[in-house]
N, C-alpha and C positions, 0 to 999 in steps of 0.2 A: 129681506129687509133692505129698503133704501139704505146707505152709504152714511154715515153719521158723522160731522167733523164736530171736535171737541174742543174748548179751549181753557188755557186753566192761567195762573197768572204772569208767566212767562212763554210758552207754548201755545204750540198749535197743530191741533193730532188732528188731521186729515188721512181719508184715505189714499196710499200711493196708486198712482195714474200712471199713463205711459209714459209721462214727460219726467218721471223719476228714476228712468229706467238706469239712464247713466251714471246719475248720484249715488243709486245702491250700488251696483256696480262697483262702483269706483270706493265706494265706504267696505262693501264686503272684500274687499283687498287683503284688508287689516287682519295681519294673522293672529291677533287673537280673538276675532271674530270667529273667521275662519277655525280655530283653536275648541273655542267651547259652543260654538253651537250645533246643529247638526244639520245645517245647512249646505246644499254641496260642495267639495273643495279637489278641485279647483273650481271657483267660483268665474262660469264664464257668460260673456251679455247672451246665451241662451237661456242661462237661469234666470237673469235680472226678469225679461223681459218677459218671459212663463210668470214671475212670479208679480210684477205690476201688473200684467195685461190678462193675467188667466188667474193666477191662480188666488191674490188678492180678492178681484170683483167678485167672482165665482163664491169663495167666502161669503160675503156681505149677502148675494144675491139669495144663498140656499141658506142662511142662518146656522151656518157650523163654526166659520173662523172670521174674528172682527178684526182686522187690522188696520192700523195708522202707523203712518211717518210721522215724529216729532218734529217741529219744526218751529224753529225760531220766525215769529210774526213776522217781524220786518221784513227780511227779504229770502223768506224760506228756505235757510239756511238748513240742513237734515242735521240733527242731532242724534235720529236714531229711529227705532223702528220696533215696534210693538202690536204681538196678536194677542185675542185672549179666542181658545180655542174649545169648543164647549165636546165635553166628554162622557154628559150622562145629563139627566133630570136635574138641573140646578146646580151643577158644576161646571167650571170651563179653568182653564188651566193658561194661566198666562207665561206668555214670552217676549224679550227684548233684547239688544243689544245699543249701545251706545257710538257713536260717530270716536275714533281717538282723541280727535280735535276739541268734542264736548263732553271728553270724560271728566269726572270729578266735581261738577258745578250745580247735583242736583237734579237735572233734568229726567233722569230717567223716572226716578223715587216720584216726582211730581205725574211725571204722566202716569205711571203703575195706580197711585190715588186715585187717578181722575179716571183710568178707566175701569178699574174697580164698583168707583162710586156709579158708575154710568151702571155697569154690570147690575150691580143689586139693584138700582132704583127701575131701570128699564126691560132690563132681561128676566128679573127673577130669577135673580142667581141667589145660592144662600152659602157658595164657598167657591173662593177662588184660588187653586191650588196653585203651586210655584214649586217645578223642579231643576236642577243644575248638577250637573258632574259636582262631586267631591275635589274638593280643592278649586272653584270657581269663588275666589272671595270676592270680588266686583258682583256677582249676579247674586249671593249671598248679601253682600252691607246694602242694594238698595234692596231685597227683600226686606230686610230687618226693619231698615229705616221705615219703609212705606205699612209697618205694622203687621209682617208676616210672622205667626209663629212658625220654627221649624220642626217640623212635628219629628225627624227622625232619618234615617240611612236607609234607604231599599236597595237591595243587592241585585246588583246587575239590571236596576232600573231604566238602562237609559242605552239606546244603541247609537256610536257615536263612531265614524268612519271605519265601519265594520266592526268594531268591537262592542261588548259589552259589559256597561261601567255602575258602578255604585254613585248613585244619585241623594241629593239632600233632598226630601220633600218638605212643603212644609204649609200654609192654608190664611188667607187671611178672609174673617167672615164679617155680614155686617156689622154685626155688635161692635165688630172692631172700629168701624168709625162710623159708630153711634148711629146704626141706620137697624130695625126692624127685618128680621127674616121672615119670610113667606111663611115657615112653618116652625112652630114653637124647637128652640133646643135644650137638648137635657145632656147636659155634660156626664161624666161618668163623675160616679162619685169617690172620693179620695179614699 
């Protein structure tokens, strides 16, 4: 799939380029980045540039993993950086992290929406799953907020600088914001 850039009322989710290299870079410093995601650490400009120049496109190109840089319009300022990573027949599994500088103001919860919405309306997705180490409350409240339920704890879900950690999972589907799934759902019954 061509490259898709999104924009939503403050934002501006493009795909990262080479010319980001140093930005991430320089945002993946942030040791709570570094902290909860499972991105390499030490985070050095081999990885930036693997991951704008290889392993971003490469995504986009073979339709496995869609990613954007957030970006404040004006003067492309990174607020952060977000994949939704497709894991089976109508599942893809989102992730993000936030710039320090634009934590707290929203941004993230906005773009999660909007790639969400893109997800189901375009990809034919009919669940967007979200998982985080236990004790991530930042990656938790913009889950919540952007209408994720958390379905639950998977044990030893998640492999996180050689260990293996108990993760929150949790899913947000169209109905949740009011969009039609591909294929009828039948909840369990209480």
């Amino acid at each position: 799939m061509e490259p898709v850039t999104l924009t939503t009322d403050r934002l501006l989710l493009r795909p990262p380029t080479s010319r980001d290299t140093e930005t991430v870079l320089d945002a993946v410093q942030d040791p709570d980045i570094l902290r909860w995601t499972t991105i390499p650490s030490p985070y050095l400009v081999e990885h930036a540039q693997s991951f704008t120049e290889q392993l971003a496109p490469a995504g986009w190109a073979n339709d496995t993993m869609f990613t954007w840089g957030l970006f404040l319009p004006e003067g492309e300022d990174l607020v952060g950086m977000l994949g939704l990573t497709m894991r089976s027949a109508g599942t893809a599994e989102i992730g993000y992290w936030a710039t320090k500088k634009h934590r707290g103001n929203g941004y993230v919860t906005e773009a999660v929406r909007a790639a969400s919405h893109w997800a189901f309306t375009e990809l034919s997705i009919d669940r967007v799953e979200w998982r985080a180490e236990v004790g991530n409350q930042p990656s938790l409240a913009v889950a919540e907020r952007a209408g994720f339920v958390v379905e639950g704890v998977l044990r030893s879900g998640i492999a996180h600088q050689d260990v293996r950690r108990d993760c929150w999972v949790g899913a947000l589907l169209p109905s949740d914001l009011g969009l039609r799934s591909t294929l009828p759902y039948l909840p369990a019954a209480p």
